[in-house]
N, C-alpha and C positions, 0 to 999 in steps of 0.2 A: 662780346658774348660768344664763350663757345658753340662751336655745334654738335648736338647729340644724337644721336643717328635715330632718324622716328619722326624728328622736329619737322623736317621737312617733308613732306611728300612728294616722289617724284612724279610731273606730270608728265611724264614721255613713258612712261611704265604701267604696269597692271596695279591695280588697288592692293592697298596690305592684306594677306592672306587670301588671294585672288589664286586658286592653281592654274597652273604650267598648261596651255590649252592642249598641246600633245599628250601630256601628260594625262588629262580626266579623256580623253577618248581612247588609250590604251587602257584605262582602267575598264572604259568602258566596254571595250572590245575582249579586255579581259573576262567581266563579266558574262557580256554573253556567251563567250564560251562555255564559260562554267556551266550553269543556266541548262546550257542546250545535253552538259553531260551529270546529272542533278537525277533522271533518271538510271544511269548506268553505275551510280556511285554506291547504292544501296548495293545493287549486286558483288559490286568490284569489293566491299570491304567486308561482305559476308562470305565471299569465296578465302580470302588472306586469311579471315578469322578462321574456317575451315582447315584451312592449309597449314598456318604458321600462326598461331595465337600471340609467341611474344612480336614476331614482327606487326600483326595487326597491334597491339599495345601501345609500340611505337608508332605508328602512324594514328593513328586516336588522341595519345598525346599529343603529336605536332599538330594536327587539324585542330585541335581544343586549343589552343593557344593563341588562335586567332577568336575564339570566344570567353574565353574564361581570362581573367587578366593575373599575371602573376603575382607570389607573393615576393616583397618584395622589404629586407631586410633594412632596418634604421638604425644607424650608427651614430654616437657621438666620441668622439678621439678615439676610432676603433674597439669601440666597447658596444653591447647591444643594449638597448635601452630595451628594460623586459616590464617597465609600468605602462598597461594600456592607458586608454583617456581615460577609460572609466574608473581607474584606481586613482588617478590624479584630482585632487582636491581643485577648487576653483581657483585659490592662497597659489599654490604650485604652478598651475597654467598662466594664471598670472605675471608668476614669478619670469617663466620662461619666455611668454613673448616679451614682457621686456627684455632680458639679456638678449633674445632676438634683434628686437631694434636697435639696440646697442651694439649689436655684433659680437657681445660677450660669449663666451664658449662657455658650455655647460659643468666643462671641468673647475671652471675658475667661480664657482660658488663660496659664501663665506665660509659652509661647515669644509671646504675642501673635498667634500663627495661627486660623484661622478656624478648623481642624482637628479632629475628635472625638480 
């Protein structure tokens, strides 16, 4: 029997997905900093806005990105697949996660279209 890495558990180690214990107390400590500067913030990016509107833009952006998740492009053999779910027939998604589990690629459809 091979081994596949998961199978075993190490007992000398932290549990799977257990964090880094330095690690969640710099988070932590990261936090409270923040936290303690949460009143100064409001100021600090209404004075930018004042001063320099595109640089406040850019920091609004970078800040949102820790809340807003991006968007984020879906490829098959470097082509953009432009059918949401919602134009996709049930016959089609179908179709797809089969070739899915098979590993077949989207290009290699019978009509020969790129097509889900």
């Amino acid at each position: 029997m091979t081994f596949k890495k998961g199978d075993i558990p190490n007992p000398n180690g932290r549990p799977k997905g257990a964090g880094n214990k330095i690690t969640q107390e710099a988070r932590g400590l990261f936090l409270q900093t923040i936290e303690g500067q949460m009143p100064h913030l409001d100021a600090a990016f209404e004075a930018v806005r004042q001063e320099n509107p595109a640089e406040y833009l850019k920091i609004v952006e970078k800040y949102a990105q820790y809340f807003i998740a991006k968007k984020v492009d879906i490829t098959s053999k470097d082509n953009q697949l432009n059918a949401s779910l919602t134009q996709i027939t049930d016959e089609q998604l179908a179709q797809s996660i089969e070739r899915l589990e098979k590993g077949t690629s989207f290009g290699d459809s019978e009509t020969g279209t790129n097509e889900a």
